[in-house]
C-alpha positions as CSV (number, residue, x, y, z in Angstrom):
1,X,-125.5,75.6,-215.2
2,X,-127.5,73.4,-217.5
3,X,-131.4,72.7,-217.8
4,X,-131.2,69.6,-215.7
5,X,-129.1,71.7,-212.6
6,X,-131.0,74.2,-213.0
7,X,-134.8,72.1,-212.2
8,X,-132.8,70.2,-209.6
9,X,-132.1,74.1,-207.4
10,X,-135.8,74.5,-208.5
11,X,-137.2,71.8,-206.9
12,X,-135.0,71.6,-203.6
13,X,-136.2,75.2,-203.1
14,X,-139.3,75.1,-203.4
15,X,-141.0,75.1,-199.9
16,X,-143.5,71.9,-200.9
17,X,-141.0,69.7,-202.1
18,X,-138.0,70.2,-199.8
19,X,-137.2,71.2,-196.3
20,X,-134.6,72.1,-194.4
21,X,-132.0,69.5,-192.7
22,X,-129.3,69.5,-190.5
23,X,-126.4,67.3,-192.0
24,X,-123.3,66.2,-189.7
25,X,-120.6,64.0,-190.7
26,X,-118.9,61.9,-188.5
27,X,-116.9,63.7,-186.0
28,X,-117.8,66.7,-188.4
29,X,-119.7,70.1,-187.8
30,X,-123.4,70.4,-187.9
31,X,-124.6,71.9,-191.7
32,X,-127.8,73.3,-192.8
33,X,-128.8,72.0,-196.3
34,X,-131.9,71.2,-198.6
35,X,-133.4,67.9,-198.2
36,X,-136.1,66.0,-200.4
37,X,-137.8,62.8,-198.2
38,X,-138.7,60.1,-200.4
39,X,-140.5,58.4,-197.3
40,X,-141.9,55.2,-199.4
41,X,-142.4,51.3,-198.3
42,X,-139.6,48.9,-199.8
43,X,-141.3,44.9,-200.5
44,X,-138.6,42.3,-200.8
45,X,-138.4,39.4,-202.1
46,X,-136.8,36.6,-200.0
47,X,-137.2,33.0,-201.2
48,X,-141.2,32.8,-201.7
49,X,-142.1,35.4,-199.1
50,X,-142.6,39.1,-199.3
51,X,-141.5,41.4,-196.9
52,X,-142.8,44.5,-196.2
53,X,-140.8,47.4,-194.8
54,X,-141.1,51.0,-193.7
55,X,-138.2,53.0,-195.2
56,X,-136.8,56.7,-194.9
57,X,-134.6,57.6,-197.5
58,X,-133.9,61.7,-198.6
59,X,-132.3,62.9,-201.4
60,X,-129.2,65.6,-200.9
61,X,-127.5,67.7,-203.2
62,X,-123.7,66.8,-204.1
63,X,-122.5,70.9,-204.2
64,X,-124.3,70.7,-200.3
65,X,-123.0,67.3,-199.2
66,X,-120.2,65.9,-201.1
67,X,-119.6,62.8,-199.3
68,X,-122.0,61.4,-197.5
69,X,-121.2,58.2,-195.5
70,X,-122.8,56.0,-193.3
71,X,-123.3,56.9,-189.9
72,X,-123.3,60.3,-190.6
73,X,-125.8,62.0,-189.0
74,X,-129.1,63.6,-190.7
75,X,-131.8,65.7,-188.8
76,X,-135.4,66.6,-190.2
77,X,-138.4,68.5,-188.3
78,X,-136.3,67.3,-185.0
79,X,-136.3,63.6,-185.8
80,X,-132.9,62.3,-185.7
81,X,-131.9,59.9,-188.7
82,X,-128.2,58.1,-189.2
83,X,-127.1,57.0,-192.7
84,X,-127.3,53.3,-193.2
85,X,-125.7,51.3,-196.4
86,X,-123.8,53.2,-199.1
87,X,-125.2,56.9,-200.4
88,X,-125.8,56.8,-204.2
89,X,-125.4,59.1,-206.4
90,X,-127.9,60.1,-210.2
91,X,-126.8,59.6,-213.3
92,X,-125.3,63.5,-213.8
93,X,-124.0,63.5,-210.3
94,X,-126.0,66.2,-208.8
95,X,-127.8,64.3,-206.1
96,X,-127.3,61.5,-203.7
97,X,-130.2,59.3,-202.0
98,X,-129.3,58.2,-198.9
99,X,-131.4,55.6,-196.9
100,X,-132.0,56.4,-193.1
101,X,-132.4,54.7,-190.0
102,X,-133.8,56.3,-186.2
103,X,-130.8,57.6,-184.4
């Protein structure tokens, strides 16, 4: 495992940064995994007007979730999430950020 892998177990462990999820896919068994919310407001631009928007996204470990796809279902301190749009994935491949909307 290199330096990089290594932080990224580091930091989903750890109890202040991640929590505990429940990850089902589509027609697929329920999963217990490691979770990191990223729970930040997305502005976009549209013509001259700015619009402001709550957003939920999480990050997920590849070797935990290896194919993530939309409408798959996420769960998080009993709040019920779908996955919207297309999961991407960092630059060594190690974790995907998913954007979520209320189930």
């Amino acid at each position: 495992m290199n330096a990089f892998a290594a932080a990224i177990e580091m930091l989903f462990a750890d109890p202040n940064i991640g929590a505990e999820a429940i990850y089902t896919s589509d027609g697929g068994a329920p999963v217990l995994v490691r979770a990191v919310a990223r729970r930040q407001d997305a502005v976009t631009d549209f013509g001259d007007a700015r619009l402001w928007s709550e957003t939920t996204r999480i990050d997920l470990r590849v070797a935990e979730v290896p194919n993530p796809r939309p409408g798959d279902r996420i769960e998080i301190d009993s709040e019920a999430f779908l996955i919207q749009g297309e999961p991407v994935r960092d630059r060594e491949r190690l974790v995907w950020t998913v954007d979520l909307r209320p189930a």
